[in-house]
N, C-alpha and C positions, 0 to 999 in steps of 0.2 A: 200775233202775240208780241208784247213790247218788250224787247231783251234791256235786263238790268244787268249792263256788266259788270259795274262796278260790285254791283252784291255778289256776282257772280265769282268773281275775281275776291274778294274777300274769302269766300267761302272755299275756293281755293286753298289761300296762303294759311288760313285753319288746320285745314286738312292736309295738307303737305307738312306742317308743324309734324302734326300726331304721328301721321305715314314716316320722317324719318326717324321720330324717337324711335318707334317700334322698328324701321330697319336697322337701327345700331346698338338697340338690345339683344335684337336677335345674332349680328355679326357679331360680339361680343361672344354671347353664348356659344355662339357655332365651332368658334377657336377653341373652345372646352370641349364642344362636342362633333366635331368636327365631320359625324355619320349622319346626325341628327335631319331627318329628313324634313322635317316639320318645319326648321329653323328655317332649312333653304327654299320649303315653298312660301314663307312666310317674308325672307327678302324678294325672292323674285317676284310675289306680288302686291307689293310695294314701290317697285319700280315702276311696273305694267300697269299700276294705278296711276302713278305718276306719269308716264307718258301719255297715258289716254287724256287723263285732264288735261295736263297742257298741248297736249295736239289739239282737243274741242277748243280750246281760250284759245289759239294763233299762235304758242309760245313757243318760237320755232326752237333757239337756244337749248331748252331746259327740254323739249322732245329729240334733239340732235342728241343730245349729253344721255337721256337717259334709255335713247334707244341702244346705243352700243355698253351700255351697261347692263341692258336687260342681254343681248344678246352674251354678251362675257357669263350672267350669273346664268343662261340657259346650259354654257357648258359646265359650269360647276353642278347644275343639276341633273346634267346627264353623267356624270363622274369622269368627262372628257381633262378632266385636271382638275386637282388635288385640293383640299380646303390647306394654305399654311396661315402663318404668321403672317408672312409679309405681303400674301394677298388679301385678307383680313384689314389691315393696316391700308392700302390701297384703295379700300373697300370702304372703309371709316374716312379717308379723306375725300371722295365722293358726297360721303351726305355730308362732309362740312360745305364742299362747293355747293351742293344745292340748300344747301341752307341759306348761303350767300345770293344764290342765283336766283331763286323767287321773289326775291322784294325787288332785287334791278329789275326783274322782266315785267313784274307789276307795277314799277316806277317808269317803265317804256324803254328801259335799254335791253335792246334786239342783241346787239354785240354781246357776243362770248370773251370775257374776259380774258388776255393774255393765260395765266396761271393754270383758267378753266382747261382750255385751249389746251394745253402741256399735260392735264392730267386725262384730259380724254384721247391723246395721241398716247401713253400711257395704256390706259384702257383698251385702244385699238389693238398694241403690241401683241395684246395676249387673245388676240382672233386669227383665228384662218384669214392666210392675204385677201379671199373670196370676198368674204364681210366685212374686213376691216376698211377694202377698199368702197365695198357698197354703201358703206354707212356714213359720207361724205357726199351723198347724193342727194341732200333733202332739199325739198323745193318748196315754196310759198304758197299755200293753199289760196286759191282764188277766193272774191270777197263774198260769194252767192254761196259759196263752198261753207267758209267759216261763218258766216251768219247763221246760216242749218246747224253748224256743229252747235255755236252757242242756243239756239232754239233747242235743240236735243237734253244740251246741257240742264238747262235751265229746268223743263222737262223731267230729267230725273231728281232736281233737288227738292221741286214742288212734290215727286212721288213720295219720295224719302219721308219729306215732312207731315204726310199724311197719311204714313207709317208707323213712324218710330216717336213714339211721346215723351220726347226730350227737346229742349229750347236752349240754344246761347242766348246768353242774357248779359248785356255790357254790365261790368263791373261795377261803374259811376252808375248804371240805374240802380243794381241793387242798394248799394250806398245811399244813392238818394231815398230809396224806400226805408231805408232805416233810419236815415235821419228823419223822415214824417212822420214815421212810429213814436220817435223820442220827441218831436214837437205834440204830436197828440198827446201823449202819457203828459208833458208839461202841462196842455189846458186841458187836462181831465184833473190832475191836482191840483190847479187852479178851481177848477169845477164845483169838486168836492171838498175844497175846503167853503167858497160862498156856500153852499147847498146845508152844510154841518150850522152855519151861522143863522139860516133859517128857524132851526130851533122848533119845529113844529110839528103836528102829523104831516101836511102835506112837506116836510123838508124829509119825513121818514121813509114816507112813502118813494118821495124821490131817488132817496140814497138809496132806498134797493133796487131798484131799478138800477144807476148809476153803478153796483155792485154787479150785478148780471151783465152790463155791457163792459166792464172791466176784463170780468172775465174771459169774454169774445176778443178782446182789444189785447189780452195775454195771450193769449192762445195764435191769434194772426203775427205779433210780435216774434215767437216761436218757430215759427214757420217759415218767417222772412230769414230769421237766422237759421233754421235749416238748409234754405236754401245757396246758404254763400258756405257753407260747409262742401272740402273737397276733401278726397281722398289724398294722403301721403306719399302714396305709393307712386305716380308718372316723378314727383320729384325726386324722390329717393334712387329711384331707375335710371335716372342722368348720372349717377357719380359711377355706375360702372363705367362709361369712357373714362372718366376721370381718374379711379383709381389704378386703371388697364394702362392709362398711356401716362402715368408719373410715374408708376413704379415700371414702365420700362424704359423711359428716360436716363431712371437712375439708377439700372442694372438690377432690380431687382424684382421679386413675381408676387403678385397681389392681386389676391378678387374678393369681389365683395359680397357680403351678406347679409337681407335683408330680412324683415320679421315686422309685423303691425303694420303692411302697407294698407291696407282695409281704414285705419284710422284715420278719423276725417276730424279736419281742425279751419277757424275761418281762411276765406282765401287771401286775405292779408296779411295773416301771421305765413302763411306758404311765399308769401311776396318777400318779407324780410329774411326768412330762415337762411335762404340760397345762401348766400355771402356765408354766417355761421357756419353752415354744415361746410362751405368750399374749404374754407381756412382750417377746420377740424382735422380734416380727412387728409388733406396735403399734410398737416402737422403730422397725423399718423404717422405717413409714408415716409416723413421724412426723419422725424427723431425717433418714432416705435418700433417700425418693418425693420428689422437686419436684414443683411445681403443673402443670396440662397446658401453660399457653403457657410458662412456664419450660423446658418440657421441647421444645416445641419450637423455641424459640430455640436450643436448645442440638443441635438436628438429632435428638431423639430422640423414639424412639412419646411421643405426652400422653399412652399408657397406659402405667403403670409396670409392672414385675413383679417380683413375688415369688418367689423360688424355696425347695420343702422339697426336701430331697435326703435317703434314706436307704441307707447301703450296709453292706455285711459289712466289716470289716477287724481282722485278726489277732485272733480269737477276742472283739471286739468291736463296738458300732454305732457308727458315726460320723452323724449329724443335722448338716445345715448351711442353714442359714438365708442366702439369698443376697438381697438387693436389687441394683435397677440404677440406684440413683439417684446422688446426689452426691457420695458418699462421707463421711465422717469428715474434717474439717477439725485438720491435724495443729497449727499455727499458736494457733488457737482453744483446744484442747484443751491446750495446751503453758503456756499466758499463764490459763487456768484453775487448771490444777495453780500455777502458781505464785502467784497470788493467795492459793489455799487456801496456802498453807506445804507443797505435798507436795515438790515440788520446786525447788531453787537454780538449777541450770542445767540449762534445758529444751534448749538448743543441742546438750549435747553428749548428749543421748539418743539410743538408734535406736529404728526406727521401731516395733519390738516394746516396745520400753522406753512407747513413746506409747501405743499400742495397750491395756496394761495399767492405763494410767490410767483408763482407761473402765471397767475393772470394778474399783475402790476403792470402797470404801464412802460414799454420798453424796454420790461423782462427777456432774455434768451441766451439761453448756454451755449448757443452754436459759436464754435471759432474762427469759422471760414463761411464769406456769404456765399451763397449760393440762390438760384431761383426761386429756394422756397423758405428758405430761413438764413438768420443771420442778421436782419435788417433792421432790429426793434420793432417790428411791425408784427408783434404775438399775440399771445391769447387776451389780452387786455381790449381787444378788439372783437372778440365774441363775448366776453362781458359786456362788454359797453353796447354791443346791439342786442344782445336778449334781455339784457335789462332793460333796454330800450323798449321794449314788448311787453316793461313788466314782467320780464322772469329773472331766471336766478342759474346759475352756472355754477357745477361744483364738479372735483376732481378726484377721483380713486385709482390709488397704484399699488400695482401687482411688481415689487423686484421680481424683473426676469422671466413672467408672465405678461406683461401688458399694461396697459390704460383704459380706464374709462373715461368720457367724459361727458355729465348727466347735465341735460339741460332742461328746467322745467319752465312753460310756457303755458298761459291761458289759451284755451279753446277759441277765444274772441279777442279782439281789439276796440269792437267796438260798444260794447258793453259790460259795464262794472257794477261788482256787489263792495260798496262800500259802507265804512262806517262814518257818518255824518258826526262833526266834533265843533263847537264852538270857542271860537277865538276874540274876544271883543265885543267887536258889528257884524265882523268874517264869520263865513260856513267853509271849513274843509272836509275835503274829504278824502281817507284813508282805504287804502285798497284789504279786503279784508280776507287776505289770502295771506295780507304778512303780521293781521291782528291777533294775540294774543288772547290777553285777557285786559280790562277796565278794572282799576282801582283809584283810591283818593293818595292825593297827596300828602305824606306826613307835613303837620302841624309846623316841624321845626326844619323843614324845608319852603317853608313859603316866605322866600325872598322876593319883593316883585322884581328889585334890578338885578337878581343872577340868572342867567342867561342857560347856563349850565351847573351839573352836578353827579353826584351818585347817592342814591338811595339802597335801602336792602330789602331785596325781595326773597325771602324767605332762607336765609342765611348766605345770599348769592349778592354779590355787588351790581346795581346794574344804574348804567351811565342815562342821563336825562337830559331834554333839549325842550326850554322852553318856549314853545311856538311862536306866544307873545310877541318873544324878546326878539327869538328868531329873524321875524315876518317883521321886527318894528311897527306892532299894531298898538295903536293909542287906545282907551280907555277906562273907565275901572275895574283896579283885578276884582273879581266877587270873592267872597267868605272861604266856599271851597274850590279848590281847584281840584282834576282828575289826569291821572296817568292812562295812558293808553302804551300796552306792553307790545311793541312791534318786533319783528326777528327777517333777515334775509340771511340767506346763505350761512347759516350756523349762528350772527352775533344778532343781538337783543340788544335795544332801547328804551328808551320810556318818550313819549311827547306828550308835556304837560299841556292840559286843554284847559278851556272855562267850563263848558259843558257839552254833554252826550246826548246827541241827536237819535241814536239809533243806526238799524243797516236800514240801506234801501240799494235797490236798482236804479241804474241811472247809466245815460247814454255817454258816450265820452265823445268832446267835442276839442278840435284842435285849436290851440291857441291862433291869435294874428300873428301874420308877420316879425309885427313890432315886437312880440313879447315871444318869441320862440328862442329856444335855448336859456330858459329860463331855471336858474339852479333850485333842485328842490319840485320841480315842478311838472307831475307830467301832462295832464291840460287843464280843463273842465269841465263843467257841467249844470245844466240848469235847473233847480231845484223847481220842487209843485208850487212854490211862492212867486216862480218867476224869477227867481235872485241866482246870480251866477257863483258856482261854489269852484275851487280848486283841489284838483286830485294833486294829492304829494308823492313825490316822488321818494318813498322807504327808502329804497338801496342810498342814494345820494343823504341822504338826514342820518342814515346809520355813519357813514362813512364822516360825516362833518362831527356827530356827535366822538365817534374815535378816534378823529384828531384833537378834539377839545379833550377827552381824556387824559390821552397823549402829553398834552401840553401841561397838563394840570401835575403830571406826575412828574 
């Protein structure tokens, strides 16, 4: 048999991934549950998985390192010493070394790192001198030797796979299978627009035909997005180390709790999240958690918690980030804003009005920097990335109860229900998650050179942004023009158009190079004509059109 190491060795560094998240979930838990027997068969074989792989690969290192760990966790599992904190802690900087340690040994460094080194002499400490000293004896399996292992190896993964009806599938192929999809769906409305121009029986007969394979061609489309659909839950389960080793950096006790890990959203939007929910949850710990006697003064657990919360709602995710700590001090945040000049009178704001200060750019009430705040590097950074995703970021406070902070996000990235609007020669198109309602333009608002304005929608003022003028698109206004009523995060617009295309589907394709970071802009898209239209970017035209308010006033 021809051994592929390389795949073999891939499949490997996978599976070592999975095996430490799950041993530092469970080391987590185990410091809560410290009896829990399930916890400790579930690290110890973890480890013993991990050494067997890498003894079959040759990986002498990472079978040295995990052999005297297996034997350390065998006395925690006979009850020969005691589950605490600070071996818990010793325990979590283990799967950071091997987290480290897999990509060198698969990059071909044999050598055990200095640091490694230190923490496995560490690791020895707490063995009988018997084993401590045995376990410095590993010797280099001969090359007839590890050939057999890897053939064995190999052996079991081919069994596995002809077992378990589940496939890894590169990322970049799924992507690519969706970007054919939206090239198909292009010359299929291509298709069917020549076929409608036939005008005949035999163009009738075609079209339904054409109708029937649509349907087949939805239905595969479907599919394909099912499958780049993951569950929430392995990410959401990384921020227990997270919020286990900040809040006891910073002297204080916090665990986390999770709810809607089942919820499955594309694997892209899980690629951006991380960074949001990292800076969330530190924000928690750092301005929400009080210290333990703080907290019990106050009648409440001195353990704080966290909550992630994921749910379905209206063809989107909503993620919410909940602490129980002391809330957002409206007062503080108010006498902030107006120091900076954002604000004249913070009195006569409401409380959503406050709320919104927190995510301004280089917003923070903190007075002393520290690792986690202080630095103007705030919430204006989880706006700016979930908007980035096309969502939306809003804020609820509890005085002396807590925070929330609700972020809502599309299911996909890479497919959009928008509404088609004409501008000119231009096709844009508007995300119809932030569309309202379609109305005409008043008569005594059709200026062609005003750029901006406010009209009244239904004894309510609402600010307008004429695309046209916008976008600097040349040619003649028509008769009537139409409003299209947008809203993000509480404020409403108007984008005056020429004319209403409709919704449709349609694939989102990323801009060049040349034109990325483009204001207004989130990419595009190719319509069934073959013409390339522009997705707008709502939050950024809400925010341009409130400054031209702003100004006006």
């Amino acid at each position: 048999m021809e051994i592929d190491r390389e795949a073999i060795l891939q499949t490997f560094f996978i599976e070592s991934d999975e095996h430490l998240c799950a041993m530092e979930e469970a080391l987590i838990a185990l410091e809560n549950r410290p009896e829990d027997e399930e916890l400790l068969q579930t690290v110890f074989r973890v480890a013993h998985t991990l050494k067997g792989s890498a003894s079959c690969l040759g990986l002498q290192s990472i079978t040295r390192f995990t052999h005297v760990l297996e034997d350390l966790l065998e006395r925690l599992r006979n009850r020969a010493i005691p589950v605490t904190s600070k071996l818990v802690t010793l325990l979590l900087q283990t799967v950071d070394a091997l987290r480290q340690m897999v990509p060198e040994a698969m990059a071909g460094i044999e050598e055990m790192q200095p640091p490694h080194k230190a923490l496995l002499r560490r690791l020895a400490k707490r063995l009988p001198a018997a084993v401590s000293k045995d376990q410095g004896s590993s010797h280099n399996s001969p090359a007839v030797e590890l050939k057999e292992s890897l053939r064995r190896k190999q052996e079991d993964i081919q069994a596995s796979a002809d077992h378990v009806k589940t496939l890894r599938v590169d990322i970049e192929k799924l992507d690519r299978m969706l970007t054919l999809t939206g090239e198909v769906a292009i010359a299929r409305g291509r298709l069917r627009l020549m076929i409608e121009r036939l005008g005949s029986r035999i163009g009738e007969e075609i079209i339904e035909t054409h109708l029937e394979t649509d349907r087949l061609f939805a239905e595969l489309q479907e599919l394909i997005m099912k499958v780049r659909m993951v569950p929430v839950g392995p990410t959401f389960r990384r921020y227990n180390r997270t919020v286990r080793d900040v809040a006891t950096s910073h002297g204080k006790l916090a665990r986390l709790h999770i709810e809607g890990d089942d919820v499955e959203v594309d694997t892209r939007v899980i690629e951006h999240l991380r960074d949001p929910l990292t800076h969330t949850i530190r924000n928690a710990l750092d301005h929400g958690l009080e210290p333990p006697d703080v907290r019990e003064a106050k009648g409440k657990d001195p353990c704080g918690c966290v909550s992630l919360r994921a749910a379905y709602d209206s063809g989107a995710i909503v993620i919410r980030v909940t602490d129980d700590g002391a809330g957002l001090n409206r007062e503080r945040i108010t006498q902030r804003a107006k120091s900076l000049g954002i604000v004249t009178e913070p009195e006569r704001m409401t409380d959503q009005d406050v709320m919104r200060l927190v995510l301004e750019p280089g917003f923070s009430t903190a007075e002393t920097v520290t690792d986690l705040s202080g630095r103007g590097f705030g919430m204006d950074v989880v706006r700016r990335n979930i908007e980035a995703l096309r969502g939306s970021v809003e804020i609820e406070n509890r005085d002396g109860e807590g925070t929330t902070i609700t972020m809502r996000l599309p299911l996909t990235l890479a497919i959009i229900d928008g509404l088609g609007v004409g501008v000119g020669s231009e096709t844009h198109l508007i995300p119809m998650e932030t569309v309202i309602e379609c109305l005409e333009l008043p008569d005594e608002e059709r200026d062609p050179a005003r750029l901006s304005g406010v009209i009244d929608l239904r004894g309510q003022p609402l600010p307008y942004l004429r695309l046209r003028n916008f976008f600097a698109i040349g040619g003649a206004v028509p008769q009537r023009e139409h409003v299209v009523v947008v809203q993000h995060a509480g404020s409403k617009a108007g984008l005056v158009v020429d004319t209403l295309h409709g919704e449709s589907q349609a694939v989102i394709k990323p801009l060049g190079k040349l034109f990325r970071g483009l204001p207004s802009i989130l990419g595009s898209t190719i319509l069934g004509s073959g013409r390339v239209a522009l997705i707008l970017d709502v939050p950024e035209i809400l925010r341009h059109a409130a400054e031209r308010q702003m100004q006006m006033v």
